[in-house]
LUMGU-944142 format. One record per residue: x, y, z of N, C-alpha, C, CB in turn. Coordinates in steps of 0.02 Angstrom, whole numbers, plus 50000, padded with zeros to 5 digits. Last residue first. Glycine has a CB too. Example, Ala and Ser with C-alpha at 12.3 -4.5 7.8 and 13.67 -1.06 7.14 Angstrom:
<atoms>
506424988850354506844994750357506455000250394507044997050286;506604971650390506154977550390506604983550390505654977650452;
</atoms>
This chain:
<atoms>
553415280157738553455275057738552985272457763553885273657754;553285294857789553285294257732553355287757674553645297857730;553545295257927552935300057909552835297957813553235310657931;554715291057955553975286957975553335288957925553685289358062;555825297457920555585293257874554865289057886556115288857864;556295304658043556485305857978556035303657925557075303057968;556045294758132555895301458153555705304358072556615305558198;556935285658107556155281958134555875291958084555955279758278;558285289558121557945287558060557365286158041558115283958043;558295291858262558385298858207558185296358114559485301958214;558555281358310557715283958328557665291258266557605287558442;559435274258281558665272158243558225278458273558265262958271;560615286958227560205283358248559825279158258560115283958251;561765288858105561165291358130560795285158159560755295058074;563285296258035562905289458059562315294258115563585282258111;564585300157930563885303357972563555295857988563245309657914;565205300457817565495297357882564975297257923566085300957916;564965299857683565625305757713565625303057792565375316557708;564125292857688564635289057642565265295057665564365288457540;563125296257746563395290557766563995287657749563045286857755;562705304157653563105310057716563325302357752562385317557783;562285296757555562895300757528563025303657594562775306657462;561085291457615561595285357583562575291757591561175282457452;560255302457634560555298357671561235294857676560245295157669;560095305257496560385310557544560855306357606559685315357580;559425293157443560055295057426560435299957474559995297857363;558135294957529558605287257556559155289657515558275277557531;557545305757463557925306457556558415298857575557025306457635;557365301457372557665307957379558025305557435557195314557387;556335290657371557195289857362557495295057382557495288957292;555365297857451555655294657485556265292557444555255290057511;554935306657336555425309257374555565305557433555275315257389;554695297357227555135301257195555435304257284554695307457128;553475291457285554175287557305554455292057269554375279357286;552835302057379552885299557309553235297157351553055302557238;552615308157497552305301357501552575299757442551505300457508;552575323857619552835319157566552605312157561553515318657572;551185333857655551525329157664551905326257594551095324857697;551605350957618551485345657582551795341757616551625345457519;551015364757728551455359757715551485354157669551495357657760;550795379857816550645375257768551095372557743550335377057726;550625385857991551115383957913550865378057871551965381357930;550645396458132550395391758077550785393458018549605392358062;551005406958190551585401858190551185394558154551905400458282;549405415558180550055415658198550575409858209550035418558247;548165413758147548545410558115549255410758131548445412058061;546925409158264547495412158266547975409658217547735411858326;545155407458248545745404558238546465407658233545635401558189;543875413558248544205411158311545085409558306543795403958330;543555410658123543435416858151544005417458195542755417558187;543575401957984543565400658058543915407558075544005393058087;543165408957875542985402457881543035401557939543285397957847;543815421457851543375421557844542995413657845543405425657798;545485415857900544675419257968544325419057938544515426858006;546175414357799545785406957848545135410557890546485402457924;546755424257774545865423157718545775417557766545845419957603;548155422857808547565426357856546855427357802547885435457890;548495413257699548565412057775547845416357811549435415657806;548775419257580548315416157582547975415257665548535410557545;550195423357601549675428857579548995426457559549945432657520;551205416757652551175422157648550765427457645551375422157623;550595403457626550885404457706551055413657709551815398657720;550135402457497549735399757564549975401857619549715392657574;551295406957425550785410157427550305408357493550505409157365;552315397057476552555403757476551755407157500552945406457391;551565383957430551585385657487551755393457506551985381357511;551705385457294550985386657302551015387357374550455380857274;553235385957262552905392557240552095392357274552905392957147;553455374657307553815379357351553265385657347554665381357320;552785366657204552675365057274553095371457331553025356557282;553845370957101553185372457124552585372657178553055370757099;554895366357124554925373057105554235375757129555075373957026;554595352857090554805356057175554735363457170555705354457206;554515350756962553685350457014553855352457089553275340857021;555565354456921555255359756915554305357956946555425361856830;556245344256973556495351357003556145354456997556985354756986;555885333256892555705333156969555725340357001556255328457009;556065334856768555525338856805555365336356867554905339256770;557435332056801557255342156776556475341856791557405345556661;557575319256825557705326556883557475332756866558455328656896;557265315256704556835315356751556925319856802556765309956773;558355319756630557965323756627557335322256652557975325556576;559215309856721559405318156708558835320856688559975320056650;558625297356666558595298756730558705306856741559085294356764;559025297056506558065299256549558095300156617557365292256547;560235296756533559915302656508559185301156523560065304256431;560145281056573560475288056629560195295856604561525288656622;559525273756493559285273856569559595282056605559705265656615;559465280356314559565277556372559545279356432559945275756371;558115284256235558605284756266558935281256303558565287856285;556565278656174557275276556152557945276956183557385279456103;555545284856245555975287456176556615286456138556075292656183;555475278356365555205275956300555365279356233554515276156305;556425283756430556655277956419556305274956358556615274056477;556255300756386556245296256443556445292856403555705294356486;556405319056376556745312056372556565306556436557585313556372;556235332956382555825330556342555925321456335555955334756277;555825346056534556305338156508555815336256459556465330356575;555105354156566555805356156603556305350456560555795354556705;553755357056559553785350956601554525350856621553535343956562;553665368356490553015365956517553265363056578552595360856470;554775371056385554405377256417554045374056497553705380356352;554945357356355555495359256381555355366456425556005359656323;553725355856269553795350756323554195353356367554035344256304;553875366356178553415367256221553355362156262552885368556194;555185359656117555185366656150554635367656187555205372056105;554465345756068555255347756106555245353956157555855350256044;553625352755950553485350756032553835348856091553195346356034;554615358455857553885361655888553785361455982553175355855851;555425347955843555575353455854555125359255905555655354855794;554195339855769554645336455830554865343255863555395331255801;554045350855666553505347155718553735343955788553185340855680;555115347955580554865355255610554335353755654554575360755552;555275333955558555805339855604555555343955642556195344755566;554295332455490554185328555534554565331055577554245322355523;554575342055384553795342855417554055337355475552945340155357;555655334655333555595341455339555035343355383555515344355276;555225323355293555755321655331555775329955387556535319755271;554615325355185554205322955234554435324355284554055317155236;555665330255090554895334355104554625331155166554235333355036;556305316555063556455323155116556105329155144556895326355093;555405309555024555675307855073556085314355111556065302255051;554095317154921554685315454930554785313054980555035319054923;552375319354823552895317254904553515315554874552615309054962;552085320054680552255325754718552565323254790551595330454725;552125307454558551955308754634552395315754663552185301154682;551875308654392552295310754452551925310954504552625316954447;551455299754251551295301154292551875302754353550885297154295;551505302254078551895300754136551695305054197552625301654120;551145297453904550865297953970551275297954039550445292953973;551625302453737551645297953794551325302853862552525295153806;551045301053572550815302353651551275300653698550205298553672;551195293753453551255301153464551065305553528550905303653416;549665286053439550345285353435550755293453436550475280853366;548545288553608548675286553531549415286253525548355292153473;548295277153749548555281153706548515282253636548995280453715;546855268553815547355268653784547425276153733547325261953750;546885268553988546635269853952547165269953898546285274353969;545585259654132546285257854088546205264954016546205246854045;545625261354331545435261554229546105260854190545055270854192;545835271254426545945264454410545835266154358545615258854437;545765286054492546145280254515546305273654484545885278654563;544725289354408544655290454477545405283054517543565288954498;544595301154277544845292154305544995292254374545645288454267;544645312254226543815308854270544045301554285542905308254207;545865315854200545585319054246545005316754283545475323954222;545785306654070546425307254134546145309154186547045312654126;544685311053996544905305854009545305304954085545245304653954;545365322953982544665324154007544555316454041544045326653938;546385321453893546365325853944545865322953991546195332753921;545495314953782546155311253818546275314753879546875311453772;545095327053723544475318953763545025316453792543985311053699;545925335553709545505336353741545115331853774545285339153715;546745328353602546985328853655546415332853712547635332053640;545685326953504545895320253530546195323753579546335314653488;545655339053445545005336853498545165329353516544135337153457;546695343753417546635345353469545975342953508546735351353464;548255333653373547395335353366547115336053425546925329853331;549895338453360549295335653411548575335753368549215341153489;551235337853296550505342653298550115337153307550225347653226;552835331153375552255333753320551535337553332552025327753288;552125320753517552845322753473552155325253418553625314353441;551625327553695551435325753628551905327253580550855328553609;551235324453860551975323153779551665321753725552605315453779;550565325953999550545321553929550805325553867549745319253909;550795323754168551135324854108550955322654042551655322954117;549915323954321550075320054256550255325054192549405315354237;550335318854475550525324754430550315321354363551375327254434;549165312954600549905311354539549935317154503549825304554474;548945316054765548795317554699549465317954667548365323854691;549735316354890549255311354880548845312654790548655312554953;550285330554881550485323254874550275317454872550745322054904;548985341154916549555338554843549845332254842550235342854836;548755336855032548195335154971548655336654919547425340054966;549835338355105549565331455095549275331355040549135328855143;549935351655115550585346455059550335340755051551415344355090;549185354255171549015357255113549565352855090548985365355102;549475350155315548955347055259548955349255200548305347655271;550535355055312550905349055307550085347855281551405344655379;550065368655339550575368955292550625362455259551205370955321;549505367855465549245369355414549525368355350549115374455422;550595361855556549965357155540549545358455470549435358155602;551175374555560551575369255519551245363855515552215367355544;550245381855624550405384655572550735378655530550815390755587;550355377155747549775374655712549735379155619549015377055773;551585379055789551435373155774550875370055746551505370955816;551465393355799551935389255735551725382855750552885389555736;550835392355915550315396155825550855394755782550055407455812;551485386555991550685381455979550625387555911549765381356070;552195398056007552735390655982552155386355969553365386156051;551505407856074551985409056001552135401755987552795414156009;550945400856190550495402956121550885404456048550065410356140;552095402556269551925393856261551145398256177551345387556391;552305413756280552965411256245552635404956221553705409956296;551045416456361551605422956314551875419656259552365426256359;551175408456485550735407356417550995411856355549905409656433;551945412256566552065408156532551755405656442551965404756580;551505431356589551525422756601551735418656548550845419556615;551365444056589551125440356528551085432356555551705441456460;551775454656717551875448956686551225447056651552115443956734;551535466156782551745466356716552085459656672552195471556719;550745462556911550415469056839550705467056805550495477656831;550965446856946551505453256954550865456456893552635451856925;550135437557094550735436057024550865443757033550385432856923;548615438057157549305435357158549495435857099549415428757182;547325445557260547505446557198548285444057196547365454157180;545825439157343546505440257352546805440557267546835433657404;544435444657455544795444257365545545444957363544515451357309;543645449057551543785442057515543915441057465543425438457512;544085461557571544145456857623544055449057602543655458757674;544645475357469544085470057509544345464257540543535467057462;545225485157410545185484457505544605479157515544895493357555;545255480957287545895479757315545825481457380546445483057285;544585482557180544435476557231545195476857279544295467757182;543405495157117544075493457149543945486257192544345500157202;542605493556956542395491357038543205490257068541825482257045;543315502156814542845497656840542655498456893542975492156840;543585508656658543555510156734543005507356741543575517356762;543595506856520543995508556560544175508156633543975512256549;542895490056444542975496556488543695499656514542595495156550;542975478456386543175484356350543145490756397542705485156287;542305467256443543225468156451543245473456419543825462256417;541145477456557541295472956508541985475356523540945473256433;541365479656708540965475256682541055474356613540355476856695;543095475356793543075478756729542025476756728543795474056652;543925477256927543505473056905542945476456852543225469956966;545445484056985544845485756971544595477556906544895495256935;546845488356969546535485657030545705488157032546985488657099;547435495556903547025501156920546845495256981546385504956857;548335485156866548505491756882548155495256907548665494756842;547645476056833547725471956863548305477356890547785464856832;545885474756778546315480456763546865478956827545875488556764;544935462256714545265463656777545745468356739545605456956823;544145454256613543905458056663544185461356707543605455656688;545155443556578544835450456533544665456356561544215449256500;545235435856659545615441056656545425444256620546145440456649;543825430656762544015430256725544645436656702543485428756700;543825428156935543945433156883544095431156837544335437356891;543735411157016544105415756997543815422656925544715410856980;542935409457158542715411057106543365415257088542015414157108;542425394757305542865403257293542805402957224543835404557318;542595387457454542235387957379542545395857373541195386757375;542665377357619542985380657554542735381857512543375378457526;541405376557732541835373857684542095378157645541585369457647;541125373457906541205378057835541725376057819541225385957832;539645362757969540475366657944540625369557894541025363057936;538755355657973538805360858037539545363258022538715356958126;538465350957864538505346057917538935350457967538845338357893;539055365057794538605356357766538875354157810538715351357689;538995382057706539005375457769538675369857747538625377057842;540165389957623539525384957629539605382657671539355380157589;541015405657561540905400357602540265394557616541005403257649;542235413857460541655412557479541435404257504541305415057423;543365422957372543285418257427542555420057444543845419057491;544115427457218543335430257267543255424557298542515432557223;545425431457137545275427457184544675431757216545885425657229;546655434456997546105435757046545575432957081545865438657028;548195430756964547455428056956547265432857017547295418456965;549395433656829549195434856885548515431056893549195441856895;550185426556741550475431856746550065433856819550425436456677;549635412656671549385418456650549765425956679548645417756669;550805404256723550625403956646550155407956631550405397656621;550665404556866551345405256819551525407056764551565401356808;549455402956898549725408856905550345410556866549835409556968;549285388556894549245393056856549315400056853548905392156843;549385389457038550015388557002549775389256914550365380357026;548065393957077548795396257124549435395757065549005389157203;547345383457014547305387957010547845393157014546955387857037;547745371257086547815371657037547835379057014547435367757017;547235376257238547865375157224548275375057153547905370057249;545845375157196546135383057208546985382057203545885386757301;545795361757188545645366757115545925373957119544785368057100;545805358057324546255356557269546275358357215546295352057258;544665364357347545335367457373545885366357334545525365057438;543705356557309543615364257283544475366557301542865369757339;543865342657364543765345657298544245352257270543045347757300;544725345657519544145346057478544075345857414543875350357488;545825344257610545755340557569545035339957525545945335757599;545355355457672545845357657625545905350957586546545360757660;544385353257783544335356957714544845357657652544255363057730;545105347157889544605343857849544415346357770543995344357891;546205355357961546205350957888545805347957861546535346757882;545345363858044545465367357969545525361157933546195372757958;545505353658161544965358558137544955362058067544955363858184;546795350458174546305344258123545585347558110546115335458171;548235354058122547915359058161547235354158106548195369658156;549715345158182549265345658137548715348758168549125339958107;551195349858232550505346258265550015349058211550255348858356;552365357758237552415353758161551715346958187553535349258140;552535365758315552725359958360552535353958301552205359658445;551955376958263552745376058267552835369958296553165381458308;550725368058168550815373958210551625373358207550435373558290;550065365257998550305365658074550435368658110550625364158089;549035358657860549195365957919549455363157973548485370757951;549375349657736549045349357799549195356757829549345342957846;548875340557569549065348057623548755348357698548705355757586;549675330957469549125331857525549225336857587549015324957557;549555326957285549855329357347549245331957412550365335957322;549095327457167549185320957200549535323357281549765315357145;548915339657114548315336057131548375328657166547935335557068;550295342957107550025346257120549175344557160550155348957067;550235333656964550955334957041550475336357093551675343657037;549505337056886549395332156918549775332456967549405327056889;550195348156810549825349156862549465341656899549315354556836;550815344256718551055350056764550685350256828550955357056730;549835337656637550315332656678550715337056733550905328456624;549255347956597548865342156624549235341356672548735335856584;550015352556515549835358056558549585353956612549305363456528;550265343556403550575345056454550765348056519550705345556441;548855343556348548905337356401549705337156443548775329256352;548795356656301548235353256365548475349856377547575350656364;549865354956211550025359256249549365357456296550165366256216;549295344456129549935345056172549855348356209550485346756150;547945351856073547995346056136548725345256162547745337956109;547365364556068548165363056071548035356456106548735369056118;546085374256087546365368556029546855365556013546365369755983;546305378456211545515376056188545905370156129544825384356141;547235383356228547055380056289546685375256241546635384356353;547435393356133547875389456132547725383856172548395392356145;546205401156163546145397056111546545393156113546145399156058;546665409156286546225402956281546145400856225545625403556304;547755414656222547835410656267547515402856280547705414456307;546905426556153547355420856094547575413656136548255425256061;546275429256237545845425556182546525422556157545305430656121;547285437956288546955433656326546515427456300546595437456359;547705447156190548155441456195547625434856250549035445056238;546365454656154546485448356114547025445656125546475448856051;546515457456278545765455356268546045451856201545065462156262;547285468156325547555462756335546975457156295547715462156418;547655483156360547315481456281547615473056274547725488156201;547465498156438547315490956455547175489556399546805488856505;548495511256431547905508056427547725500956410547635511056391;549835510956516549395514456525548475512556490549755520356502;550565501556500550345500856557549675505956564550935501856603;550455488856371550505494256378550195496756459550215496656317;550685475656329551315477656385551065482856394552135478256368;549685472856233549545471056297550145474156352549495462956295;550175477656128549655480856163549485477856218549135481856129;551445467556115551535473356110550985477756144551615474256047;550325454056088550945457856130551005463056172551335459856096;549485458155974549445459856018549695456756073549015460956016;550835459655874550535466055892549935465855948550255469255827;551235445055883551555450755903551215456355912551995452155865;549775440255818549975438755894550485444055931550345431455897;549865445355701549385445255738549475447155802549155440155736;550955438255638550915445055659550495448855709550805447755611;550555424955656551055426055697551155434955670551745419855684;548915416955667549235424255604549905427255666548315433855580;547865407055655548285406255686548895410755650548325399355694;546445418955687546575413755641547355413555674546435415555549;545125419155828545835423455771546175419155756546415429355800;543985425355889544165415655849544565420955796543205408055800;543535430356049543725431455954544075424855943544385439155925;542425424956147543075427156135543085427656068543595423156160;540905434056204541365428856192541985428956152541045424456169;540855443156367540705442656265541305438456272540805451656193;539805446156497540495443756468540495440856382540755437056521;539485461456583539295456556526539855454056497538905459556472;538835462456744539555462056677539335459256642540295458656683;538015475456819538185469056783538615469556734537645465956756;537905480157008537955480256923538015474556875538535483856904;537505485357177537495481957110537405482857028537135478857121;537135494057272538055492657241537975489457187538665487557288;535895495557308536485500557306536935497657263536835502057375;535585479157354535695481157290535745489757276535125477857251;536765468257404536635476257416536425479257365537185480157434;536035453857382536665458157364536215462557395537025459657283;535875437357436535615441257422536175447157418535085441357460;536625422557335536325425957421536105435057383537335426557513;537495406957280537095412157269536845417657327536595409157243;538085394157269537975399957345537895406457335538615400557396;538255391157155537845387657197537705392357260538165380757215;538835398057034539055397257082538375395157114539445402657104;538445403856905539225400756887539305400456967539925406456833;537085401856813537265404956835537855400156851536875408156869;536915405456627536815400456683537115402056738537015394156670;537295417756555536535413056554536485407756580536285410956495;537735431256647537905424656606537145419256591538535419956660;538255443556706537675442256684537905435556622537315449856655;539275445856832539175443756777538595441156773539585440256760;539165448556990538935453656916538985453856869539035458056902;539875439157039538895437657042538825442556997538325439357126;541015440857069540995435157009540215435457024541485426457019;541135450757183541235451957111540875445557075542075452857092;539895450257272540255445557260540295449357178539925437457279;539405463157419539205459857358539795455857331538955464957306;
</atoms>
């Protein structure tokens, strides 16, 4: 049976539907997430219940996650750009003789694969993922498709597939054959640190509107020398208050009128800091560098902190192969039977121009200590990527 089929959902969440054992079958019910206000105590305490090893209490850091997903557009469209790397790249399988193996590579440039890849490296930013592989044919071949676990659902210690997220004890998945489980039990992930710095940042959104609607409203002051009459200063009041911006009105003698704007220049100056600040740090969490050329810098500091996220989209490209060649590799049989994964390897062809300069600087600098190379050692080197 297919963990991700015992959710009971009101549409169903996979096309390759099939018949179950029904012996074995149950249902999950998946409840929708809590809508928790953006409350930095909140969040610490559930932290704190989520590190606990012994009873599983992750359900509102997991909600707090996906909300950050859901309503953070920075933080979505940096998560975005993390991952376009990732979706622009082209995976092949080889053997040791580095001969492309063209029976498997048809699939891997699929849709679905390139989502599992995405997937893989989100691993970073939730702490672990759980994986249910499953297969389709179309035009006499099998294709890639697979279903991740939601984490709620997953006891990622007991190694068990929860039906609701409030249970104790679930479905072991850890001797099955099409479910692969990656990252660490006691990582939180990225997301941990990237949700504390989006609930101050939506905390200081909250703050800077409530200053708006004050500052955009005049203060008004009315001075009265001597004993007032109090039903003239009442219609005069009342006056002030229902003038919607314009009008004219006249004072008596023994009045004056003075209007204050609540904005300052440094009040503003203050909110525009704490914001910049904000997103600085969740650019610097995300992407490794907050500086390019359009921010004013100059050519050489945006080049430096172009390298940071060059390093940290290599960082990554290391981290999704590790998994594919380590512990993805032998899941190829449940697609091709026949197939010996032994001295097979997964590979990102190169093609940006970020890593053909790479390699024309490397070059340039072992040329410059003395080294000289071939044409045929430069053909060799650089065909594949020119």
């Amino acid at each position: 049976m297919k963990l991700i089929d015992l959710f009971k959902r009101e549409e169903p969440t996979s096309s390759f539907a099939h018949e179950k054992n029904k012996s074995n079958t149950f249902q999950i019910y998946e409840m929708s997430k809590q809508r928790i206000t953006p409350a930095i105590d909140n969040y610490i305490e559930a932290l704190e219940a989520a590190s606990s090893k012994l009873i599983q209490m992750r359900v509102t850091l997991y909600d707090s996650y996906l909300t950050t997903l859901m309503v953070d557009n920075h933080v979505a469209s940096l998560l975005d750009k993390r991952l376009e790397n990732i979706s622009n790249k082209t995976l092949l399988l080889a053997d040791q003789n580095n001969e492309s193996i063209e029976d498997v590579n048809y699939f891997l440039t699929a849709p679905r694969f390139r989502e599992f890849l995405k997937d893989i490296l989100l691993t970073k930013f939730w702490g672990f993922q759980l994986f249910e592989f499953d297969k389709f044919e179309y035009n006499n071949k099998n294709w890639f498709d697979y279903s991740k676990i939601p984490h709620k659902h997953v006891n990622p210690y007991r190694k068990e597939v929860l039906e609701f997220q409030t249970d104790d004890v679930g479905v072991g998945f850890d001797n099955r054959d099409d479910c692969l489980f990656i990252g660490d039990e006691d990582d939180l992930g990225l997301l941990a640190k990237i949700t504390l710095l989006s609930l101050y940042r939506r905390l200081g959104m909250y703050s800077y509107s409530k200053y708006l609607d004050l500052a955009s409203e005049n203060f008004t002051t009315l001075k009265v020398r001597g004993y007032g009459d109090d039903q003239n200063m009442s219609q005069i009041a009342q006056a002030i208050e229902s003038r919607a911006g314009g009008g004219l009105l006249e004072i008596p003698d023994g009045m004056d009128l003075q209007m204050d704007n609540q904005s300052s220049q440094s009040q503003n100056q203050l909110f525009e800091n704490y914001m910049k600040m904000i997103k600085d740090e969740l650019t610097i969490l995300i992407l490794g560098q907050t500086m390019t050329t359009e921010d004013g810098s100059s050519r050489s500091q945006a080049e430096v902190h172009q390298d940071e996220q060059r390093s940290k989209y290599s960082s990554d490209e290391v981290y999704i192969l590790d998994i594919l060649n380590y512990e993805f590799i032998d899941y190829l049989k449940l697609w091709f039977p026949h197939l010996k994964t032994t001295n097979l390897k997964f590979n990102f062809v190169p093609t940006s121009d970020d890593e053909i300069t790479e390699k024309l600087r490397n070059y340039e600098r072992l040329r410059n200590l003395g080294l000289t190379f071939t044409d045929e050692e430069l053909r060799e080197k650089f065909e594949k990527i020119l």
